[in-house]
PDB file with SEQRES, HELIX, SHEET and CRYST1 records, atoms N, CA, C and O in Angstrom:
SEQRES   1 A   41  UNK UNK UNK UNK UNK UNK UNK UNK UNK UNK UNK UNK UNK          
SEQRES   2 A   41  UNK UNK UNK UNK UNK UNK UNK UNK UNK UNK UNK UNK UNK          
SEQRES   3 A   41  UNK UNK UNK UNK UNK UNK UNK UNK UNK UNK UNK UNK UNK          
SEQRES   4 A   41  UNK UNK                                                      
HELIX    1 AA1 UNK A   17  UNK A   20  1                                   4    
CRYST1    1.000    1.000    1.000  90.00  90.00  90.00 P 1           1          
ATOM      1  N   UNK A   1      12.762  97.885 138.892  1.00  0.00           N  
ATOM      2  CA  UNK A   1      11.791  98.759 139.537  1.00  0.00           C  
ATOM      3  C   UNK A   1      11.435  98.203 140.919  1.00  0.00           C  
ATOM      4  O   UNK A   1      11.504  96.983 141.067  1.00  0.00           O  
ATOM      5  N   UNK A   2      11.077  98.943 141.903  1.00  0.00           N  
ATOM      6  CA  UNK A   2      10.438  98.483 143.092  1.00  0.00           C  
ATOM      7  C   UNK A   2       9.104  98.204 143.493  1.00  0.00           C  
ATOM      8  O   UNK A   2       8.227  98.723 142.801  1.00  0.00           O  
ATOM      9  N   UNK A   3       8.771  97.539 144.404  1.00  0.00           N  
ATOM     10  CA  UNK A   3       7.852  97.277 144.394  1.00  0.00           C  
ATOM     11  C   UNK A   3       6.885  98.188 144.959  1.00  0.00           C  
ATOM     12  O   UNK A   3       5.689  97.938 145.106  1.00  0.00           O  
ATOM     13  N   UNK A   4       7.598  99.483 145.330  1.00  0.00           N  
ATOM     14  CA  UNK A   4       6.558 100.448 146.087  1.00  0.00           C  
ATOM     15  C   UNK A   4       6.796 101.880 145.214  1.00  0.00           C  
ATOM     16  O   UNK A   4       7.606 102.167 144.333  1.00  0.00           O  
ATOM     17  N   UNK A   5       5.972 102.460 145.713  1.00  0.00           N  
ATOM     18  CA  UNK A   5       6.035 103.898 144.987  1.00  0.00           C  
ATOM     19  C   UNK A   5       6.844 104.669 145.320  1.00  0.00           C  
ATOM     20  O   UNK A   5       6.981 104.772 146.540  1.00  0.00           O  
ATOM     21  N   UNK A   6       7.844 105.656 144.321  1.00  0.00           N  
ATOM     22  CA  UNK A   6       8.878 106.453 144.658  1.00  0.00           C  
ATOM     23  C   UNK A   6       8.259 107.684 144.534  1.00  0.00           C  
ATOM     24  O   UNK A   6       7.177 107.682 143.946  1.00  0.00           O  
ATOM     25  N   UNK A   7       8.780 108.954 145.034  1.00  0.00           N  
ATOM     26  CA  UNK A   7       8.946 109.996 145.044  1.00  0.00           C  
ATOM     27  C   UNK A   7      10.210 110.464 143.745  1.00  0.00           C  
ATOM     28  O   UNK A   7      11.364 110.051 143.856  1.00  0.00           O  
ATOM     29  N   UNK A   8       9.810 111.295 142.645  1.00  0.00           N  
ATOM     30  CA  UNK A   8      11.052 111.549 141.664  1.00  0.00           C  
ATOM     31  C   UNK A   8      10.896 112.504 141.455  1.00  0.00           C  
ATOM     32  O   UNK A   8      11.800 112.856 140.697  1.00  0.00           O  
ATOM     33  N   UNK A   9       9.932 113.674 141.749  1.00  0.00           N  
ATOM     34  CA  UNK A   9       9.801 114.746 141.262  1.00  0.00           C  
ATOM     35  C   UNK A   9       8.974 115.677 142.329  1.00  0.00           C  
ATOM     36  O   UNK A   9       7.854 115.416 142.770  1.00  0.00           O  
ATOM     37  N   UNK A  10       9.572 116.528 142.563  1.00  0.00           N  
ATOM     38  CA  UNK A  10       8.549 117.366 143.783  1.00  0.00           C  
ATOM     39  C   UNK A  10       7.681 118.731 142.747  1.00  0.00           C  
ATOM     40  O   UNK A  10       8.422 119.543 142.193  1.00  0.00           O  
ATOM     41  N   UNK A  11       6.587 118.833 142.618  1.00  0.00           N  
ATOM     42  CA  UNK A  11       5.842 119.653 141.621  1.00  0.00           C  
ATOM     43  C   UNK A  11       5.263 120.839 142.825  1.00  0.00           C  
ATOM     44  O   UNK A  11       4.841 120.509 143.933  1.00  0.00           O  
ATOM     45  N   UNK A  12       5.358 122.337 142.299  1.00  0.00           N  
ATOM     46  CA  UNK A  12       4.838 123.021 142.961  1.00  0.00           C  
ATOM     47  C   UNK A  12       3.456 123.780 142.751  1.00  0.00           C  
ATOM     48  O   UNK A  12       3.599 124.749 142.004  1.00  0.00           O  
ATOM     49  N   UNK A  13       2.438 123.637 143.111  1.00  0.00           N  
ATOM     50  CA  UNK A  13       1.438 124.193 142.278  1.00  0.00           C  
ATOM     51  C   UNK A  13       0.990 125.807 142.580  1.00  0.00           C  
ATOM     52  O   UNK A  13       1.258 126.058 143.755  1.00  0.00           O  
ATOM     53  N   UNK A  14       0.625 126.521 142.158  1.00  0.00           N  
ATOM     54  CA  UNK A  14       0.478 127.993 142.367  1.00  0.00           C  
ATOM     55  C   UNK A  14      -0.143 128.393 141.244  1.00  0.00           C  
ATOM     56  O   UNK A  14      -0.170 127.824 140.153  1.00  0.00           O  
ATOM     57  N   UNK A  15      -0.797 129.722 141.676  1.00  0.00           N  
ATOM     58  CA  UNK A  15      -2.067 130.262 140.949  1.00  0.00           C  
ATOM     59  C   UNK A  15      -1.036 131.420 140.179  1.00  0.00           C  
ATOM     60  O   UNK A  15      -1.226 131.915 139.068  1.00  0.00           O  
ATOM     61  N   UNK A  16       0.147 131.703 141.146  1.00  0.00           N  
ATOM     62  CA  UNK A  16       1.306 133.049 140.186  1.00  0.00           C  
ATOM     63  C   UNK A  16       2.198 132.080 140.107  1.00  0.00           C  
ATOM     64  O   UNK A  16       3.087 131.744 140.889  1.00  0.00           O  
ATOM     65  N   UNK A  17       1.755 131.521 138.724  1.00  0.00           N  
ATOM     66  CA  UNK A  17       3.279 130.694 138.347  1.00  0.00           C  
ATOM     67  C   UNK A  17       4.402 132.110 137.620  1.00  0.00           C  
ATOM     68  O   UNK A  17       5.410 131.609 138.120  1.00  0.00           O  
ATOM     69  N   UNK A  18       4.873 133.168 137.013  1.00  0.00           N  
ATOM     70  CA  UNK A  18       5.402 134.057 137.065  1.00  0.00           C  
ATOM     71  C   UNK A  18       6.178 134.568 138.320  1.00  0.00           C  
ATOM     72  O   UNK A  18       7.407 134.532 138.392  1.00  0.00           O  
ATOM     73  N   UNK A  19       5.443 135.000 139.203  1.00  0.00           N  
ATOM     74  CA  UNK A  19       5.546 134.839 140.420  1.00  0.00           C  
ATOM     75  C   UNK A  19       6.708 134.238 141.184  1.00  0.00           C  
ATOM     76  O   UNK A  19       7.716 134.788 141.628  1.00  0.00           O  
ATOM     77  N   UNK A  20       6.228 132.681 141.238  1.00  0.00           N  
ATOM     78  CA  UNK A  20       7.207 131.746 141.738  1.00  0.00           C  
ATOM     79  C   UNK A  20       8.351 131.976 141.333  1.00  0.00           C  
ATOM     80  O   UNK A  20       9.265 132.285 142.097  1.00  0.00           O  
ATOM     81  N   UNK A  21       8.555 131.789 139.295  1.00  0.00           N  
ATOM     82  CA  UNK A  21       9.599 131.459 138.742  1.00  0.00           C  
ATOM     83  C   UNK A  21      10.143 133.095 138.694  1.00  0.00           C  
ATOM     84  O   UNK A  21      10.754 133.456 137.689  1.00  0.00           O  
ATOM     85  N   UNK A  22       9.957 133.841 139.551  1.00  0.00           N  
ATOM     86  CA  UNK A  22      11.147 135.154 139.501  1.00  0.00           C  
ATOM     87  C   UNK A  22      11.085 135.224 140.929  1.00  0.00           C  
ATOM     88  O   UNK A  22      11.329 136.386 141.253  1.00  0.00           O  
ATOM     89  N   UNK A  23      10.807 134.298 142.216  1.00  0.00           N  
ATOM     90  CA  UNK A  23      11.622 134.754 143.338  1.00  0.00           C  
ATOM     91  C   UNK A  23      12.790 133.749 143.958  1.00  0.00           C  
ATOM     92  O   UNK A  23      12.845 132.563 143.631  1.00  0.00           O  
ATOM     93  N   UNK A  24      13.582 134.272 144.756  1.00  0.00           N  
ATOM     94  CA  UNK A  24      15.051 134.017 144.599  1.00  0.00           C  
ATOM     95  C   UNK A  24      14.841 132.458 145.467  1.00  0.00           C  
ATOM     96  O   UNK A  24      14.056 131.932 146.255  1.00  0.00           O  
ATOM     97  N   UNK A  25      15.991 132.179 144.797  1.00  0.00           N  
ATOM     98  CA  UNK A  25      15.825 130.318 145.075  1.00  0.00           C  
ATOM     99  C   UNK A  25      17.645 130.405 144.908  1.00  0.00           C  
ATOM    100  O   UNK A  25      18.358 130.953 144.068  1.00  0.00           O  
ATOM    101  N   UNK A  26      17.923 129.662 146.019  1.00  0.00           N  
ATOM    102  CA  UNK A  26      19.210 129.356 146.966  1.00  0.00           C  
ATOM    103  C   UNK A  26      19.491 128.225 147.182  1.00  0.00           C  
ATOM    104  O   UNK A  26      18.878 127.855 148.183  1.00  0.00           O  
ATOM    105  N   UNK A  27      20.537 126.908 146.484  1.00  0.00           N  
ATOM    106  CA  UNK A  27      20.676 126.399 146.608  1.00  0.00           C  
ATOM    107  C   UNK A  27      21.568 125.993 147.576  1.00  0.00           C  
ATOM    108  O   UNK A  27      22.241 126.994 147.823  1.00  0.00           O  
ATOM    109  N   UNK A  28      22.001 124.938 148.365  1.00  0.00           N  
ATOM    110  CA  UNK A  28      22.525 125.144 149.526  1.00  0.00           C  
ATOM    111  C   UNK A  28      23.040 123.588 149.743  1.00  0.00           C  
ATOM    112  O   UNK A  28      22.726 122.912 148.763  1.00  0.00           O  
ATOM    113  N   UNK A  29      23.723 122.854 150.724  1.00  0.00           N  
ATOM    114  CA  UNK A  29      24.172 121.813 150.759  1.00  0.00           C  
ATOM    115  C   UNK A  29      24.314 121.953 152.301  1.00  0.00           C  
ATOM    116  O   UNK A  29      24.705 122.888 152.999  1.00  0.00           O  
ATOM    117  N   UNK A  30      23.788 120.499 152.643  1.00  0.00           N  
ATOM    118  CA  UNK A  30      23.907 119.695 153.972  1.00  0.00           C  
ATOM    119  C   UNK A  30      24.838 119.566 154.184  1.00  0.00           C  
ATOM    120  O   UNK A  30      25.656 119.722 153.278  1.00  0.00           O  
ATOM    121  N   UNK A  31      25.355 119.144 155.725  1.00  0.00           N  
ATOM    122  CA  UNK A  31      27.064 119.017 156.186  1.00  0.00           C  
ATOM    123  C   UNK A  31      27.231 117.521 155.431  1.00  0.00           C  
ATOM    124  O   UNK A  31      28.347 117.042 155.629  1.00  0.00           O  
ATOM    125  N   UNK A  32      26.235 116.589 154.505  1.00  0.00           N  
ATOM    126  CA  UNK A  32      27.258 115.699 153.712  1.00  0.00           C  
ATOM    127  C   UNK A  32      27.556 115.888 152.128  1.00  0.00           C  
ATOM    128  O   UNK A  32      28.185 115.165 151.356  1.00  0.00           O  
ATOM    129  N   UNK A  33      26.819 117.231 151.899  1.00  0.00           N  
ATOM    130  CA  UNK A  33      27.057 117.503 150.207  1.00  0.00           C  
ATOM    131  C   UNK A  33      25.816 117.252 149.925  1.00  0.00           C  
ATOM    132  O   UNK A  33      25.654 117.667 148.778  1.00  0.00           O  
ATOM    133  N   UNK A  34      24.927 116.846 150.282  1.00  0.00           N  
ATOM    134  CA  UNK A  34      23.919 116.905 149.760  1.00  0.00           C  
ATOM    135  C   UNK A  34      23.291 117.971 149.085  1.00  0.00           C  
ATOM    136  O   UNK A  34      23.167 118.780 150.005  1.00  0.00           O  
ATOM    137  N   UNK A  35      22.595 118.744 147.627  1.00  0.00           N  
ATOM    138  CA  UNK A  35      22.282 119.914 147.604  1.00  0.00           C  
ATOM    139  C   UNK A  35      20.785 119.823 148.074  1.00  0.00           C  
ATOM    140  O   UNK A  35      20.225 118.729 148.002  1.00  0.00           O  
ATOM    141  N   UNK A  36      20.216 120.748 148.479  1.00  0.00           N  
ATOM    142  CA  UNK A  36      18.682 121.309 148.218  1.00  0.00           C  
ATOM    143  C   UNK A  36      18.564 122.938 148.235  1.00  0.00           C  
ATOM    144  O   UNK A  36      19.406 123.791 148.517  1.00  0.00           O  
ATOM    145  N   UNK A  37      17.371 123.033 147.877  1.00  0.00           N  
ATOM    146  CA  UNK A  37      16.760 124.236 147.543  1.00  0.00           C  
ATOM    147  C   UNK A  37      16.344 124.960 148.511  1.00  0.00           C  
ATOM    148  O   UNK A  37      16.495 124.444 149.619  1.00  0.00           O  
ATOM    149  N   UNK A  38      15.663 126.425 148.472  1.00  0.00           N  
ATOM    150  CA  UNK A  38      15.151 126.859 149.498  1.00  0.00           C  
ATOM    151  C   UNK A  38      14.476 128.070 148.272  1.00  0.00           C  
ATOM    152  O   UNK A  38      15.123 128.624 147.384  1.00  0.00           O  
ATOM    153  N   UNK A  39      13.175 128.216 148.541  1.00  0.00           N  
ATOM    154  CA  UNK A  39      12.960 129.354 147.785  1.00  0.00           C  
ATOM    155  C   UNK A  39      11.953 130.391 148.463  1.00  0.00           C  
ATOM    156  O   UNK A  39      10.857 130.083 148.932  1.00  0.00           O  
ATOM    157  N   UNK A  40      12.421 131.471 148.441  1.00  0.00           N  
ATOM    158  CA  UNK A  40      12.220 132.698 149.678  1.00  0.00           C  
ATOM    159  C   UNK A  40      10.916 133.611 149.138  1.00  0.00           C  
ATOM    160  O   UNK A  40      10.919 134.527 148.316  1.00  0.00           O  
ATOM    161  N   UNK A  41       9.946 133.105 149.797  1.00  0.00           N  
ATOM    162  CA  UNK A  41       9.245 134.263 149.743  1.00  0.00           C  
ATOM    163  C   UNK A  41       9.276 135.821 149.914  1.00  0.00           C  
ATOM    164  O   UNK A  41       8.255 136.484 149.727  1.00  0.00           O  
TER     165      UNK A  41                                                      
END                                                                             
């Protein structure tokens, strides 16, 4: 373990959790492969 605090989980908070989990989310990759997300209001 390290000696400092990690980041492992990014949590989203919202009052329309429904909402959130039915709008469109696009995963996508950086010019090194990296994936991330994008989710579209």
């Amino acid at each position: 373990m390290p000696d400092y605090p990690q980041f492992l989980h990014t949590v989203l908070d919202t009052t329309d959790v429904r909402g959130l989990a039915e709008e469109p989310l696009y995963v996508h990759a950086d010019p090194a492969g990296h994936p991330f997300c994008i989710f579209v209001a």
